[in-house]
Phi, psi and omega in degrees: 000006196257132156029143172258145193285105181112149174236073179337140174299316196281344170258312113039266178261007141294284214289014191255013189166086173236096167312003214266191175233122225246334184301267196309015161237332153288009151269001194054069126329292184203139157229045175241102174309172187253126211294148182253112183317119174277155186287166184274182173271343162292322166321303169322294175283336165289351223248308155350284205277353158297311205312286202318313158294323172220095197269004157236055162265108186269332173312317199289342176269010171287306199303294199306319183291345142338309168284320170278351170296322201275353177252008162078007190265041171297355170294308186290265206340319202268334166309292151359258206335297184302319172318302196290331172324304192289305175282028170195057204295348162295009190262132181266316173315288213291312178324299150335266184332307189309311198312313183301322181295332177280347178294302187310320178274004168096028189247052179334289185290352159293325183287288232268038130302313164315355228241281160344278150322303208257343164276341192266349186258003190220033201298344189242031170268136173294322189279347181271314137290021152301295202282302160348281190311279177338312176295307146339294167299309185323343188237022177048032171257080180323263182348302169314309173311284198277012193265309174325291204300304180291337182261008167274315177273348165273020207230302168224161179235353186272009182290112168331107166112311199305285206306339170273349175295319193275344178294310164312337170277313164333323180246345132015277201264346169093015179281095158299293195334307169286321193292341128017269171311293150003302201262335170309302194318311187300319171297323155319311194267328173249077207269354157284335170287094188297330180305342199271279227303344189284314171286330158295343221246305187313312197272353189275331220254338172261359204238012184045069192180078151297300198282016159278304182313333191286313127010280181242027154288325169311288178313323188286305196298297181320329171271323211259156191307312159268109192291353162332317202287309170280000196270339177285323178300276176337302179304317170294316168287007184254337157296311178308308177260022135089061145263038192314321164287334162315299170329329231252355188280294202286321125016302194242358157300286177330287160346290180298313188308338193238014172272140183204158186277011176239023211181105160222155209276109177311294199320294170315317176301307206278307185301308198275338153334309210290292197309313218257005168239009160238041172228159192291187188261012188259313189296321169332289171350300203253343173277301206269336180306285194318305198290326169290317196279355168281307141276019156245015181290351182246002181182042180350125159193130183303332194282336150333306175292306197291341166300296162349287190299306167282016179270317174299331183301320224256356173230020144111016200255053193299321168311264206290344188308310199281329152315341196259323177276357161312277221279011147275332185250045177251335170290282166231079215300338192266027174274105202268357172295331174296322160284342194277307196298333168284340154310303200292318163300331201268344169293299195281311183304311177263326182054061176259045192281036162258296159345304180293278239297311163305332174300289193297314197279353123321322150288355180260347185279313164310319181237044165330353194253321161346080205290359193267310202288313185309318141346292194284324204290291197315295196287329168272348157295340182286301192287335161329316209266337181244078151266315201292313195262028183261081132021305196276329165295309185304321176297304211284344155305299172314258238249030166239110190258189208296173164258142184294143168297134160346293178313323185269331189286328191286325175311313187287000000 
């Protein structure tokens, strides 16, 4: 439930300005923030012919720059900025704008000179220690970080943003109670400031009182940029108040996040189990084909599937299990653990033994060493050649008999 140690600058600044609207997604409602309107060309042009009449109307070139943020145009943004900067370099406000906008281009260490720069020369502006305090934590110097934050917040205490950063430090160190407290306040005063709902939520969840968290886990998993981050959290607590179909989205985010084709997380793996052995097998069923294909539209990865595939192999659920290694060595046709493990379905699930056998033996040619895979080949290339007269195979076909294919279910 703790923190992540530190506060990425790039994460930073998604939170530093969310137009979205947050009640309905702590009700579970809706989880599609709401597009935020780009301006017209009329907008433009009015905005154009200010510069242009007066080119040190700094408002009008914030606005303009603003605009081209919001039109995906950061270089003419970053101009805008740097411009105004340059006509008014005593505006702390205007300093601030660049830094975020050098985050949007993706010019981290440019931001946090900037940062920097903007402390010595603004040191008692509230909002210049916000992002102080931010460049700190970013730089894992806590203690500094929350010193920024409190002399910030006794200076405006209305600062966007403030009271969850420091809510964050807060649970850092594990005072759920204050980051709580933090974060109501911050929901009070922004109640659109989704980030607020992750430190309430973080904390509620240390202060042990899950089915309060769920409220605004639902707002955190739906807004922040990595869903990971919250996803793990959000799933446990949904185990805890027995939402298992609820459970069953972040579940498989996690999943995906920590799967790699050299490496997977038991825990994630132990969780989403958890969830998929208390929903009947028809919402499975019926659920999970959607939900995969949802979070992997924006980043496919295979090593995703074969996790997949084998938690379900472990909870009988073989028809998906073998969709999932499908859908992974379609990705990476040479995985050979993947391939052994889709043998073993189609061997054991299906009884499809020509399938396994090619299946097995494809997979001891990628992993000849492999003493598991080289097993099973052997013993079912053996028994294969003696099928018509082994009696005991043949019974134990009759009366456990295959699971029907996707294809064959569809057939009927």
């Amino acid at each position: 439930m703790r923190a992540a140690g530190g506060i990425a600058l790039a994460t930073l600044l998604a939170i530093s300005a969310t137009p979205y609207t947050v009640q309905a997604f702590e009700s579970g409602r809706d989880d599609r923030p709401l597009a935020e309107e780009k301006p017209d060309q009329k907008t433009l042009n009015r905005l154009a012919e200010a510069v242009e009449k007066n080119p040190n109307d700094v408002a009008a070139r914030c606005e303009l720059g603003a605009c081209y943020d919001k039109l995906g145009l950061p270089d003419l943004a970053r101009e805008q900025y740097s411009l105004a900067v340059k006509i008014a370099p005593n505006n702390p406000h205007l300093w601030i704008n660049r830094v975020k906008q050098e985050l949007k281009s993706g010019r981290s260490e440019l931001a946090m000179h900037l940062i920097e720069s903007a402390h010595e020369r603004f040191a008692n502006d509230p909002e210049v220690l916000f992002w102080y305090g931010n460049y700190s934590a970013a730089k894992q110097r806590i203690d500094e970080a929350a010193f920024a934050y409190q002399l910030a917040l006794k200076q405006n205490s209305d600062v966007e943003g403030l009271r969850s950063a420091l809510g964050e430090i807060c649970l850092e160190k594990m005072r759920y109670g204050d980051a709580l407290t933090l974060a109501n306040e911050e929901i009070k005063t922004h109640p659109n400031f989704w980030l607020a709902y992750k430190v309430k939520a973080f904390a509620l969840m240390g202060l042990r009182r899950p089915a309060q968290a769920l409220a605004p886990l639902r707002v955190a998993y739906a807004n922040y940029p990595t869903k990971a981050t919250v996803a793990r959290t959000y799933a446990h607590a949904c185990i805890w108040c027995g939402n298992y179909q609820e459970g069953l989205e972040p579940a498989l985010t996690f999943l995906d996040a920590t799967s790699s084709l050299t490496t997977n997380d038991i825990g994630a793996k132990q969780m989403l189990s958890t969830i998929l052995e208390n929903l009947p097998k028809s919402v499975v069923e019926q659920e999970l084909p959607a939900l995969s294909k949802k979070i992997q539209a924006a980043k496919p990865n295979a090593a995703y599937y074969f996790a997949l595939g084998d938690t379900l192999d472990k909870l009988g659920l073989y028809e998906l299990a073998i969709g999932q290694y499908t859908s992974g060595l379609k990705m990476e046709p040479e995985f050979a653990r993947a391939l052994f493990r889709l043998g073993s379905d189609y061997e054991t699930a299906r009884r499809d033994y020509r399938t396994a056998l090619l299946l097995y033996a494809a997979a001891n040619r990628l992993a000849p060493d492999d003493p598991e895979i080289l097993s099973h080949l052997w013993r079912l290339n053996n028994r294969y050649k003696t099928r018509s007269n082994d009696l005991a195979w043949q019974l134990k076909d009759w009366m456990q008999p295959a699971i029907p294919s996707a294809m064959e279910i569809n057939a009927k």
